[in-house]
MOPAC internal coordinates of N, CA, C and O (Angstrom, degrees):
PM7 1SCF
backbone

  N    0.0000 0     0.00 0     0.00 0    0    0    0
  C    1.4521 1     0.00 0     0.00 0    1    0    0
  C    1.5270 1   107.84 1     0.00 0    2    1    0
  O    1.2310 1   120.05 1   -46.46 1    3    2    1
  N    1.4218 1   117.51 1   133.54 1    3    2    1
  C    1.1518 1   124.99 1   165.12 1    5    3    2
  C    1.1782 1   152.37 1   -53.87 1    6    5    3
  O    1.2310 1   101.68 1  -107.20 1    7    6    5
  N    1.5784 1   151.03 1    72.80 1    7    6    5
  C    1.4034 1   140.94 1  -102.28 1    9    7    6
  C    1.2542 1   100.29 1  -112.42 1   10    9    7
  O    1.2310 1   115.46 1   -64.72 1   11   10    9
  N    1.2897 1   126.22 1   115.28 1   11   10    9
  C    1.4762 1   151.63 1  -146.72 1   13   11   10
  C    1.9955 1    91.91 1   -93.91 1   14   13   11
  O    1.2310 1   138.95 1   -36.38 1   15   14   13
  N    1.4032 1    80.86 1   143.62 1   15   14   13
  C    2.0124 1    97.03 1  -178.80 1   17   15   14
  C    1.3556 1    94.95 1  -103.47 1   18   17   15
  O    1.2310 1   129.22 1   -41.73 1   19   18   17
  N    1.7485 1    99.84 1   138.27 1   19   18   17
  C    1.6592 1   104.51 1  -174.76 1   21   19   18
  C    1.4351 1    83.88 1  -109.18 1   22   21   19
  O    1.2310 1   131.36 1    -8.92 1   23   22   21
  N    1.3438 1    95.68 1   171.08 1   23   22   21
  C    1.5533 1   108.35 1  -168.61 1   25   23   22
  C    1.7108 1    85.54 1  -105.25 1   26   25   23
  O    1.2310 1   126.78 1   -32.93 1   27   26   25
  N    1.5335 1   104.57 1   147.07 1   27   26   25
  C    1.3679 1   103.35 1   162.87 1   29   27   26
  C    1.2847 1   116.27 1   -79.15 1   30   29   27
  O    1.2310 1   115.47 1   -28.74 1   31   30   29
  N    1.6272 1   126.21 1   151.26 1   31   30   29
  C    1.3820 1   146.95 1   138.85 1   33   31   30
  C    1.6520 1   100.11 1   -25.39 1   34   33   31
  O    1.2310 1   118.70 1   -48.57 1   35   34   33
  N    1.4969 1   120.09 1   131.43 1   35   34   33
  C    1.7755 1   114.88 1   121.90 1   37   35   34
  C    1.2298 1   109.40 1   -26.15 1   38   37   35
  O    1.2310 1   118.54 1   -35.31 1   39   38   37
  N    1.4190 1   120.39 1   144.69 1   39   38   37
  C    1.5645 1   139.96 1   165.06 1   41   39   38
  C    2.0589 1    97.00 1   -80.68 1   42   41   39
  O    1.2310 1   142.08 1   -60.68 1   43   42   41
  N    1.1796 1    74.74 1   119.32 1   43   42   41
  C    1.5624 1    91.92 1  -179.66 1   45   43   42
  C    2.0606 1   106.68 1   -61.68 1   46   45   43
  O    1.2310 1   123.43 1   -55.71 1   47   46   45
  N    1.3872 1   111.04 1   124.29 1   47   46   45
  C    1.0821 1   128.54 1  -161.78 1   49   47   46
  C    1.6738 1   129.83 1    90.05 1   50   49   47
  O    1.2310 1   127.56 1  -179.06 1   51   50   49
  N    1.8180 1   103.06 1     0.94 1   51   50   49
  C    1.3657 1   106.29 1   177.18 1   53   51   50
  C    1.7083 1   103.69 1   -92.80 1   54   53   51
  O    1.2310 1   129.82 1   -42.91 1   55   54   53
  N    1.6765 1    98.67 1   137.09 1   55   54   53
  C    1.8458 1    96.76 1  -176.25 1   57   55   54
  C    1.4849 1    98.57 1   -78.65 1   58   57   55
  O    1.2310 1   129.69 1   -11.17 1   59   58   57
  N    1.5385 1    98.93 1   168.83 1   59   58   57
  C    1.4094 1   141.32 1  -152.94 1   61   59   58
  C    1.1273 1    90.46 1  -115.21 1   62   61   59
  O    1.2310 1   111.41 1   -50.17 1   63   62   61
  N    1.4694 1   133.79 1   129.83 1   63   62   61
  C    1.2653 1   138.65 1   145.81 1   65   63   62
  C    1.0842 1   114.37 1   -43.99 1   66   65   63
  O    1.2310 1   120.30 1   -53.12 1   67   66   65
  N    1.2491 1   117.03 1   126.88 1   67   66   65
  C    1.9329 1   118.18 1  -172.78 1   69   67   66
  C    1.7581 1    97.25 1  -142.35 1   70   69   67
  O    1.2310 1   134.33 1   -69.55 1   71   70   69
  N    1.5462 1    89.90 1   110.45 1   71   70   69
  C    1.7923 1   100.29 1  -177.87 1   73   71   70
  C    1.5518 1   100.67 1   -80.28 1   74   73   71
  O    1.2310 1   116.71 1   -29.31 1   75   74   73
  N    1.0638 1   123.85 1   150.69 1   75   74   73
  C    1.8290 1   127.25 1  -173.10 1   77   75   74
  C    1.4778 1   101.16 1   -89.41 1   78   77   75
  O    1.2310 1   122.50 1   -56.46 1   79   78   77
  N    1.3099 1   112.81 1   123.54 1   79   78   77
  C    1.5875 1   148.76 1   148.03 1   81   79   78
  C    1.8115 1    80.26 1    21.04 1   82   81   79
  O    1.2310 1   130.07 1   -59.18 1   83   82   81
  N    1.4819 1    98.19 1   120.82 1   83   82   81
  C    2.0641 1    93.92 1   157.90 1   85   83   82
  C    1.5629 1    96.21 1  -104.62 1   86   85   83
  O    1.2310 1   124.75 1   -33.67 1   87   86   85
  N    1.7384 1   108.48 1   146.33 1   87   86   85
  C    1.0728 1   130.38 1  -179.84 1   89   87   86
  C    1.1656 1   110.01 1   -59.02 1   90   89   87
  O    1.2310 1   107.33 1   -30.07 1   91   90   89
  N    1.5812 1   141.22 1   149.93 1   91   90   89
  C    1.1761 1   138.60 1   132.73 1   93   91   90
  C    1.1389 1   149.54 1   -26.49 1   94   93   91
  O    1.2310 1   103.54 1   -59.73 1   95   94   93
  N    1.4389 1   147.88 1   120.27 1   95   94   93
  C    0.9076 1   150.32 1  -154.47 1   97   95   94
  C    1.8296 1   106.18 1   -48.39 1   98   97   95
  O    1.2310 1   131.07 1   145.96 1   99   98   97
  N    1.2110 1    96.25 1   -34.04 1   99   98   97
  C    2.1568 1    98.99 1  -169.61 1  101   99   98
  C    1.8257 1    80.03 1   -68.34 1  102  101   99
  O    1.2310 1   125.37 1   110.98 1  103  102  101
  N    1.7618 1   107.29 1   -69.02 1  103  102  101
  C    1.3747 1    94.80 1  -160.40 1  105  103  102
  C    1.7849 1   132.56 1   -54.08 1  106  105  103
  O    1.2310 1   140.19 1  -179.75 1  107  106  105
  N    1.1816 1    78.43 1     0.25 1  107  106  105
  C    1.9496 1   109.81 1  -178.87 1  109  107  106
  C    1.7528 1    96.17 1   -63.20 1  110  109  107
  O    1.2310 1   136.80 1   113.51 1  111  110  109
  N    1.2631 1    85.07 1   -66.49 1  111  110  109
  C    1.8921 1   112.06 1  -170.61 1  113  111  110
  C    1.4820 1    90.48 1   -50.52 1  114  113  111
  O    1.2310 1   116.83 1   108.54 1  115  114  113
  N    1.2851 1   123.63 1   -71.46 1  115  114  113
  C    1.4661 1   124.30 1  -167.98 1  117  115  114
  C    1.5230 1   118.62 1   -46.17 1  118  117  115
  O    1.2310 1   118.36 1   135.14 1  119  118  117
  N    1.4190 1   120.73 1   -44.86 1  119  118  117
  C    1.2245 1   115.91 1   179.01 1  121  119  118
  C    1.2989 1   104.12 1   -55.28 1  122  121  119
  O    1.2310 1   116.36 1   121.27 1  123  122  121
  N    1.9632 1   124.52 1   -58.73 1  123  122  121
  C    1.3719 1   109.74 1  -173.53 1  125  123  122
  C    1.5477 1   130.54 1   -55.98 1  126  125  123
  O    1.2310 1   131.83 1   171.39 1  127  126  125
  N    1.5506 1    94.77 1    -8.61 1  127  126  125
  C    1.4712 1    95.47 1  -165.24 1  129  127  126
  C    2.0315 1    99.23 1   -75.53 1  130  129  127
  O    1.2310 1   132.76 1   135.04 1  131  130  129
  N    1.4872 1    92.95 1   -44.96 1  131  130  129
  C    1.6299 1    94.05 1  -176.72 1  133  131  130
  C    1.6587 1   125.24 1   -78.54 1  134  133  131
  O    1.2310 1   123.40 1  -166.92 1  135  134  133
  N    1.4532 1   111.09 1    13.08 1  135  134  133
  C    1.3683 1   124.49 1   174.66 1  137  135  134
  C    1.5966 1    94.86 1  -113.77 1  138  137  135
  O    1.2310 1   107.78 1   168.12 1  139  138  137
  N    1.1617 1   140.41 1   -11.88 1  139  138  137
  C    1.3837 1   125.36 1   169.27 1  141  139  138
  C    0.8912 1    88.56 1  -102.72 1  142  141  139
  O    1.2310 1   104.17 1   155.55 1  143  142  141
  N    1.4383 1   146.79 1   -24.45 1  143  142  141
  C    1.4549 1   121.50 1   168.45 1  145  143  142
  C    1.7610 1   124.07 1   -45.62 1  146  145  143
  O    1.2310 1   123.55 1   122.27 1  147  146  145
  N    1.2630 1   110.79 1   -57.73 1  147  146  145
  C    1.1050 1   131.51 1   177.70 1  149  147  146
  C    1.2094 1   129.42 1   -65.00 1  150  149  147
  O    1.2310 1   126.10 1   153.28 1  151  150  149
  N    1.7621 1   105.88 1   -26.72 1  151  150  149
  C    1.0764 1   113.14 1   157.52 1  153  151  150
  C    1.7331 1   119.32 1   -55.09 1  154  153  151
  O    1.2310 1   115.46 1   134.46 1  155  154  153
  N    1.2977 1   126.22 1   -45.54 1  155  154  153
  C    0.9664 1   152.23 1  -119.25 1  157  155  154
  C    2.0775 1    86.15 1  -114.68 1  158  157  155
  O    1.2310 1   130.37 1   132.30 1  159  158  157
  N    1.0976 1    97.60 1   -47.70 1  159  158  157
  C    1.7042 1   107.11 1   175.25 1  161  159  158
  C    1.4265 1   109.13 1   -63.24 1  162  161  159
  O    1.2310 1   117.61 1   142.96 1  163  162  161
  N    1.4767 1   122.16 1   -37.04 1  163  162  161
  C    1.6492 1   116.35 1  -165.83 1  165  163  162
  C    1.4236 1    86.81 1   -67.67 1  166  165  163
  O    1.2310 1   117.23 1   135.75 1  167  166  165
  N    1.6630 1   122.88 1   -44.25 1  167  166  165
  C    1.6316 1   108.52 1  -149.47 1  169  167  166
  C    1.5892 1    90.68 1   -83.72 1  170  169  167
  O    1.2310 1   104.79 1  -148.18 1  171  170  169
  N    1.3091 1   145.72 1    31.82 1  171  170  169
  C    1.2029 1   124.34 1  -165.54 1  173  171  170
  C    1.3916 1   144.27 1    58.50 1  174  173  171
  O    1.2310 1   127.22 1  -151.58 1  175  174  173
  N    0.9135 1   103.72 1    28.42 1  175  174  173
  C    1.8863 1   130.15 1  -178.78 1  177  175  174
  C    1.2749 1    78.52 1    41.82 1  178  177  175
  O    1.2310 1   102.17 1   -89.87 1  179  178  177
  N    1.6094 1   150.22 1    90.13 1  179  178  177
  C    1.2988 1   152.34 1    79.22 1  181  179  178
  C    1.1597 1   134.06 1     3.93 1  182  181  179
  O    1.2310 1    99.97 1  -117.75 1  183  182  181
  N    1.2764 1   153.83 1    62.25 1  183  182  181
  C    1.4643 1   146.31 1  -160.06 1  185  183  182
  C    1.0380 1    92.25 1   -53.00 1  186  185  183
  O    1.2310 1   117.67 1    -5.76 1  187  186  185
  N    1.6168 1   122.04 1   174.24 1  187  186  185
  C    1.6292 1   156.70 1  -126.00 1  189  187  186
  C    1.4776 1   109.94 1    -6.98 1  190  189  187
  O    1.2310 1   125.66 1  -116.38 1  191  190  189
  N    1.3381 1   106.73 1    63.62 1  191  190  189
  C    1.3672 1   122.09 1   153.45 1  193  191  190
  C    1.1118 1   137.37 1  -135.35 1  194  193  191
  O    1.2310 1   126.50 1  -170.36 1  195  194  193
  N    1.6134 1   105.11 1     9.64 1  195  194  193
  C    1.9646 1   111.10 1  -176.44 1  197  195  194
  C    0.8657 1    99.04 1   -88.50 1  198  197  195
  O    1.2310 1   100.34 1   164.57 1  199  198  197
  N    1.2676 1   153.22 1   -15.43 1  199  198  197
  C    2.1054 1   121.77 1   154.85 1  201  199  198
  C    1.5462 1   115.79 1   -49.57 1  202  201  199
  O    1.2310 1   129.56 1   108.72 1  203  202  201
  N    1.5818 1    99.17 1   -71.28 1  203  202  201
  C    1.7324 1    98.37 1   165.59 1  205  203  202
  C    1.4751 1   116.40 1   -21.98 1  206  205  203
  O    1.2310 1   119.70 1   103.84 1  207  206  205
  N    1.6939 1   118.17 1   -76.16 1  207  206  205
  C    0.9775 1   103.76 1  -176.71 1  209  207  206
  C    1.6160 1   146.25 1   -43.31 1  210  209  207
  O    1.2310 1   129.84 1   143.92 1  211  210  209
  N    1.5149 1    98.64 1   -36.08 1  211  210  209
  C    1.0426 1   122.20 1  -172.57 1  213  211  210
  C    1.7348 1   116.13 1   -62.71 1  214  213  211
  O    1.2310 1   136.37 1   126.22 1  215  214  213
  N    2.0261 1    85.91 1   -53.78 1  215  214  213
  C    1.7423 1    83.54 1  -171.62 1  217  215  214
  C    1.6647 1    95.00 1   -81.13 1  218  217  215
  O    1.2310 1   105.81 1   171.08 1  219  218  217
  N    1.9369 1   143.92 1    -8.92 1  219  218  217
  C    1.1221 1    87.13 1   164.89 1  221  219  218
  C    1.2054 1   128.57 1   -94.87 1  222  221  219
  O    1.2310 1   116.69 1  -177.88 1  223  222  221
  N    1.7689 1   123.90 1     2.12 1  223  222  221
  C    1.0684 1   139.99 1   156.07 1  225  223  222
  C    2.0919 1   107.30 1   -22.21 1  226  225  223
  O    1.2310 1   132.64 1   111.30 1  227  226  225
  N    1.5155 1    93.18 1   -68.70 1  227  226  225
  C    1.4165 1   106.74 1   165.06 1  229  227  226
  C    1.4631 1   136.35 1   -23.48 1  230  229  227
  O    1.2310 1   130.42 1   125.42 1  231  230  229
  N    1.3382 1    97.50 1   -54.58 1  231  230  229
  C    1.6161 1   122.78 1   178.24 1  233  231  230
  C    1.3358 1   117.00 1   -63.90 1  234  233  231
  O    1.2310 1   122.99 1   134.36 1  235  234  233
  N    1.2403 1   111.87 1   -45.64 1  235  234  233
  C    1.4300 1   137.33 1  -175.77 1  237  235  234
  C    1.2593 1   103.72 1   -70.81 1  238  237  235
  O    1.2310 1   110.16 1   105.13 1  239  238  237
  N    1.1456 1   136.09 1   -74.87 1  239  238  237
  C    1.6421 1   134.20 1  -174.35 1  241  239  238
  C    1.5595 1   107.63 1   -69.00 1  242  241  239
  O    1.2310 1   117.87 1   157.58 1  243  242  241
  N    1.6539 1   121.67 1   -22.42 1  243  242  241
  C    1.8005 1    92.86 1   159.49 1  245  243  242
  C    1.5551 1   112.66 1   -71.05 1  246  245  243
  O    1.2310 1   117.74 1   161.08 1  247  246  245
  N    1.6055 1   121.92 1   -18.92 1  247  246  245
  C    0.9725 1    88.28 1  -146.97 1  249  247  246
  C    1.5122 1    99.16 1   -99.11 1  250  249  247
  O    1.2310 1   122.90 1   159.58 1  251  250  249
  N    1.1828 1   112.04 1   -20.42 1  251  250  249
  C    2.1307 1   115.92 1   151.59 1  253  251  250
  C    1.5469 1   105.74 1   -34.51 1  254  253  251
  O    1.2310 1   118.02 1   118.66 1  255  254  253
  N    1.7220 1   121.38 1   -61.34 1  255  254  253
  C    1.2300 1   108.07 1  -166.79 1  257  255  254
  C    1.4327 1   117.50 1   -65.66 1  258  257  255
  O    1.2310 1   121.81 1   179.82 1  259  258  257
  N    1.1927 1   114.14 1    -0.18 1  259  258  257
  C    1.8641 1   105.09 1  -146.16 1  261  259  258
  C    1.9964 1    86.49 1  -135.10 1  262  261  259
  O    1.2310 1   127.33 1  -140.61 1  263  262  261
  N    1.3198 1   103.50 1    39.39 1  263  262  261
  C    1.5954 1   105.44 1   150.37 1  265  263  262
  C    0.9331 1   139.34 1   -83.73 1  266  265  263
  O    1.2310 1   120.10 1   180.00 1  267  266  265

């Protein structure tokens, strides 16, 4: 019979990589909403620029969350 490899246990008291809480999809929305806001304030609330703002508003807060 073939003698099977057990996997070791973690050593009891060694930490666990623990990635921090991901936001919710609303609070997702909210961040982009207040970074295209602001985006949108430096240039002087300018009309025909809230897509721009928005999607790079967008870009920006995945790419903070997703370090």
């Amino acid at each position: 019979m073939a003698a099977r490899k057990q996997r070791s246990a973690p050593a009891k008291g060694t930490p666990k990589a623990v990635s921090p809480p991901q936001p919710s999809p609303e609070e997702v929305r909210k961040l982009i909403s207040e970074a295209a806001y602001y985006r949108a304030k430096r240039r002087g609330f300018a009309p025909g620029h809230e897509l721009e703002d928005w999607v790079q508003a967008e870009v920006e807060v995945l790419q903070r969350l997703h370090r």
